[in-house]
N, C-alpha and C positions, 0 to 999 in steps of 0.2 A: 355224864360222860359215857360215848357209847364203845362196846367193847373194843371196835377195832384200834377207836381214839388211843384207849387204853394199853392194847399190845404196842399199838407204834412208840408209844412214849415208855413203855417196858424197855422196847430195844432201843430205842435211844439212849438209855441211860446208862450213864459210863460207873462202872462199876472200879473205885479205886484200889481197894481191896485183892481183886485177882490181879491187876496191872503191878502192885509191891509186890505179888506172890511169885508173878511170873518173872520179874526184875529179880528178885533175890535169886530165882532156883537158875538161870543164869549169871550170877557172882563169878564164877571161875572165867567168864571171859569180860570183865568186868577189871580182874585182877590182870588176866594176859595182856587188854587193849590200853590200860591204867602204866601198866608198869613197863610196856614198851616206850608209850610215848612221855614217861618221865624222862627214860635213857636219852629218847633224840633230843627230848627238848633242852635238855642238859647238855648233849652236846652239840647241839644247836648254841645254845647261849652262851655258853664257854667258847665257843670260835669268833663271838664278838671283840670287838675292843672296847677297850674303855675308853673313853674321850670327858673332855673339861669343856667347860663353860666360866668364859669372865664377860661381864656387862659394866658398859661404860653410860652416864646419865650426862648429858649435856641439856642447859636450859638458855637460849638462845636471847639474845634481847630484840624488840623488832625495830626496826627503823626509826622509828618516831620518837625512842628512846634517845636514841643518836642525834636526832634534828634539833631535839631542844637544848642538849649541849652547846649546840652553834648557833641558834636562832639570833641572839645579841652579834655575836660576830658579823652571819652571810646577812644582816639588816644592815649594819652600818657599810658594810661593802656593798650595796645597792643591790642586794641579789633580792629578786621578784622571791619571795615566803610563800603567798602564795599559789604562785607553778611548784614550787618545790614540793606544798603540803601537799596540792593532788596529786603529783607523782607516786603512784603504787609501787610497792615492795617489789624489787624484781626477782626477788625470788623469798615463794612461802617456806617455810620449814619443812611442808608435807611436800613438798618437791626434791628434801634430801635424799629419802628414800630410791628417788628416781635414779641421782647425782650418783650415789653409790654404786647402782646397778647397769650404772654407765661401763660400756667396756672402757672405754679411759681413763676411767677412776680405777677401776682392776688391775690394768695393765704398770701404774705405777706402784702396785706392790708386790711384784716379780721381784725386783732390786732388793728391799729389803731385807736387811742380815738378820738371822736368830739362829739359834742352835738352841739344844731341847736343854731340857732341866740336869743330865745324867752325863753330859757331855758338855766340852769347851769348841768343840769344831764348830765355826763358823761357817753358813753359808748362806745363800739366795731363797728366798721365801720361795719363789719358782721352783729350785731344784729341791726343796726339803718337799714341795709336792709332788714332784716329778717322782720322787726317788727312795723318799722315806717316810709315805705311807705304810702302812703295817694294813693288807686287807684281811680279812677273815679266812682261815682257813679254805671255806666252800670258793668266798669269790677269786681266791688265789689258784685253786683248780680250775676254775672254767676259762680263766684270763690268762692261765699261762699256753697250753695250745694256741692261741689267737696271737701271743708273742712269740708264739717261736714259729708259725705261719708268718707274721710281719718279717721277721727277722729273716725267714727263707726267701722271700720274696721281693725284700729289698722298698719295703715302704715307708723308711723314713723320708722325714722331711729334710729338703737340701739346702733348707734357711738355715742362716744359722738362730737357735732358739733364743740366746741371748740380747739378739736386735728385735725389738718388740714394736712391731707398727700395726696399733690398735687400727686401721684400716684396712689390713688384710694379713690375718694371725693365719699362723700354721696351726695345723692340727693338731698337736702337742698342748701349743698353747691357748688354742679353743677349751682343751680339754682342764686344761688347769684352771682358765677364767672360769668356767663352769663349777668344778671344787670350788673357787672363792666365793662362787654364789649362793654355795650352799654353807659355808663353813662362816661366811662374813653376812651377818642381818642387821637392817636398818630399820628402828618401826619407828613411829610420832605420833604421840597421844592428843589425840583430835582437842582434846580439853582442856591440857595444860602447857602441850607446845613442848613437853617433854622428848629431847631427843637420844631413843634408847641404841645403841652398838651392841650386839651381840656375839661373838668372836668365839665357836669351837673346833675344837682340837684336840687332838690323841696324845698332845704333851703340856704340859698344865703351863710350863714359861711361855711359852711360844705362842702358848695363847692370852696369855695375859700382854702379852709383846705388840701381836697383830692388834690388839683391843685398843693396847693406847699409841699405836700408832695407825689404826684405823681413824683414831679422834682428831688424830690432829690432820695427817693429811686431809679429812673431811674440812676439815675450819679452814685449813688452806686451800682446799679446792674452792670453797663457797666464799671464801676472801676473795680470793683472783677472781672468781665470777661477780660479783659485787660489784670490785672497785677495777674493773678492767675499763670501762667506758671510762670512768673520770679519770686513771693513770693516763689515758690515750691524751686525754683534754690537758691534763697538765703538763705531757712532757711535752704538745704544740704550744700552749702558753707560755712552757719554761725557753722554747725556740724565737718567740717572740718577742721574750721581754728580752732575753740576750740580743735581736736583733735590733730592739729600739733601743738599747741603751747603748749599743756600739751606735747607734745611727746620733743620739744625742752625744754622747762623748766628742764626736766628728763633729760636729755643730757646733759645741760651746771652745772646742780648741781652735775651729776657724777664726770663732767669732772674738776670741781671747790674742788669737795671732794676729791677725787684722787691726785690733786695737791699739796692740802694743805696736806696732811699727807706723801708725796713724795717726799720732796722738796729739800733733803740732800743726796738722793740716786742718784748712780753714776750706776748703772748698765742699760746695753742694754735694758733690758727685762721691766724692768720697763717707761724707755724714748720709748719703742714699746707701752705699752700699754697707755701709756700718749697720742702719737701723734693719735693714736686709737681710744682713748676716743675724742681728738679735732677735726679728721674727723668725728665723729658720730656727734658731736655738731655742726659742719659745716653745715653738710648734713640737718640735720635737721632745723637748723638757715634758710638755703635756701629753704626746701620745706615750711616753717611757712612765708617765704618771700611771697612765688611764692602764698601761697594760700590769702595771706592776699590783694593782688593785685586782684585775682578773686574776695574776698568778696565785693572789692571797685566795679571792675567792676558788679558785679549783684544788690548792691546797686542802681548804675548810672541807670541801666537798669528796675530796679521798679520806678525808677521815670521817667524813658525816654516812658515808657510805662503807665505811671496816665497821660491820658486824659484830659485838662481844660476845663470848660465850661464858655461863658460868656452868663448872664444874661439879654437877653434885655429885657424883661418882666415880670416881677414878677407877681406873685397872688394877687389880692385886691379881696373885697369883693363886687361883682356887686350889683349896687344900682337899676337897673331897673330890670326887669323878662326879660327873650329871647322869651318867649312865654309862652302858645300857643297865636296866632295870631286870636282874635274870631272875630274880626270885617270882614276878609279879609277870611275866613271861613265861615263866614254867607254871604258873598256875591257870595261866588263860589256854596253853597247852591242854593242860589236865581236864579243865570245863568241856573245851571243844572236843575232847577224845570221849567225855564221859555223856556230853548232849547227843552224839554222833554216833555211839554205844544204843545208846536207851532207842535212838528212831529207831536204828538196825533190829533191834529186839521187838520192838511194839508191832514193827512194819512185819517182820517175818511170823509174830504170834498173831497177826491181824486182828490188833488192837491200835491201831495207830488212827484207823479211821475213826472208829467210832470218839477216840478222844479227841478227835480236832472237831466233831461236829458236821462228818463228811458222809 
């Protein structure tokens, strides 16, 4: 190795020994940078809220489940098995998450009544966000000027908030659908079809409340979407078969009055329009048949299409808080004041380079 080899890789070498010596003999700003940002971050984290977390588990059944319940029935009713078996799911489980995130799906749980765990006043899921939010200290400073600016200037909205037309919401209520978005989650486990609800909140009933009536308006939203095409088809079938069977009724009391006032006559003309009258009442007898077999089949088929859900988790009322996390917060505080300490120290004894290899 030739000398200069030698000196370069002398001064390359970080020496760790001065870098503890020179970190310790600044300790006292160590202890000033240490013990300022315990206080903010304390009271940084003390201006938090606490908020709750309930989870609802739904496990869904898929279609196919459903078809083989009827299979025996929509066969002997003539219905084609196979158009029905390729008939794909019209809707996957991993499309709930979408269903939720639908402003539609949001907007019917404005209505919703709750009142928190500490209180009996009932009111609007709307107005307990509108109104009885509790923000953090800080966010309560910077949001109150901006409300009393609105308020000078006259920028409410002149809907009223109460009439809610997911087609063109007011501001207020943009504002709330967006809280639901973050307060109400939807996820689905790729693997087992698992459909999880997530529902938090700053008051632990209220959130157990929204949970399990997030589940079920869910099941109902994804019912009506399901079985809306075949409710259409049966309540035209349920129109038809009433019209065929008023139309036979009509038919076999012609064909029954006709008879009975006929019944001594011997001429042609008369046994023509007798036999006349019993092909109309035939005819008809068979179309009131034929449709009375579709009403069964589209029956079958509003039930072959309601969805089951089973229940593996229902909504309780969380007894712990989910957060905020302050202890574990005031310690990532502490880390970043004391990583942020040591460069400031290394950087101004100009050692900082030589330890990164610079």
């Amino acid at each position: 190795m030739s000398e200069n080899e030698y000196i370069e890789q002398e001064e390359s070498s970080v020496d760790y020994g001065q870098i503890f010596t020179t970190l310790i003999k600044r300790k006292r700003l160590y202890y000033k940078v240490l013990s300022i940002t315990f206080v903010g971050a304390c009271i940084f984290t003390l201006g938090l809220r606490n908020y709750y977390t309930c989870e609802v588990l739904l496990s869904p059944e898929l279609s196919t489940t459903n078809r083989s319940t009827n299979i025996a029935l929509l066969t002997q009713l003539g219905m084609n098995m196979r158009t029905s078996m390729m008939a794909t799911e019209a809707l996957y489980p991993t499309v709930y998450p979408e269903l939720m995130n639908s402003t539609d799906f949001k907007a019917t749980l404005f209505s919703v009544p709750v009142h928190k765990k500490d209180s009996t006043r009932i009111l609007s899921y709307y107005d307990y966000l509108a109104h009885e939010q509790k923000p953090s200290w800080w966010g309560a400073a910077i949001s109150a000027p901006f409300k009393l600016l609105g308020e000078l200037i006259g920028t409410k909205d002149t809907i009223d908030q109460h009439k809610v037309n997911p087609f063109m919401l007011t501001k207020e209520q943009s504002r709330i659908v967006k809280m639901i978005d973050k307060k109400v989650v939807c996820d689905v486990d790729l693997k087992s079809m698992v459909i999880s609800i997530q529902v938090t909140d700053q008051d632990p009933l209220i959130c157990a409340t929204m949970a399990d009536t997030v589940q079920r308006r869910l099941q109902d939203f994804i019912t009506d979407y399901r079985t809306k095409k075949a409710k259409v088809d049966l309540e035209y079938t349920r129109t038809l078969f009433k019209e065929a069977k008023a139309r036979y009724d009509k038919a076999r009391q012609l064909y029954a009055s006709y008879s009975d006032a006929n019944q001594d006559m011997i001429l042609q003309s008369y046994k023509t329009k007798l036999i006349d009258l019993e092909n109309e009442m035939q005819l008809q007898f068979n179309n009131y048949n034929a449709v009375a077999r579709q009403l069964q089949v589209a029956e079958a088929k509003v039930q072959e299409d309601t969805p089951a859900f089973t229940l593996l988790q229902s909504a309780t009322v969380p007894v712990k808080k989910a957060g905020p996390a302050r202890a574990k917060m005031v310690l990532v505080f502490l880390f970043l004041a004391f990583l942020g300490t040591t460069v400031y120290i290394l950087n101004k004894e100009k050692q900082l380079k030589p330890l990164l290899g610079m």
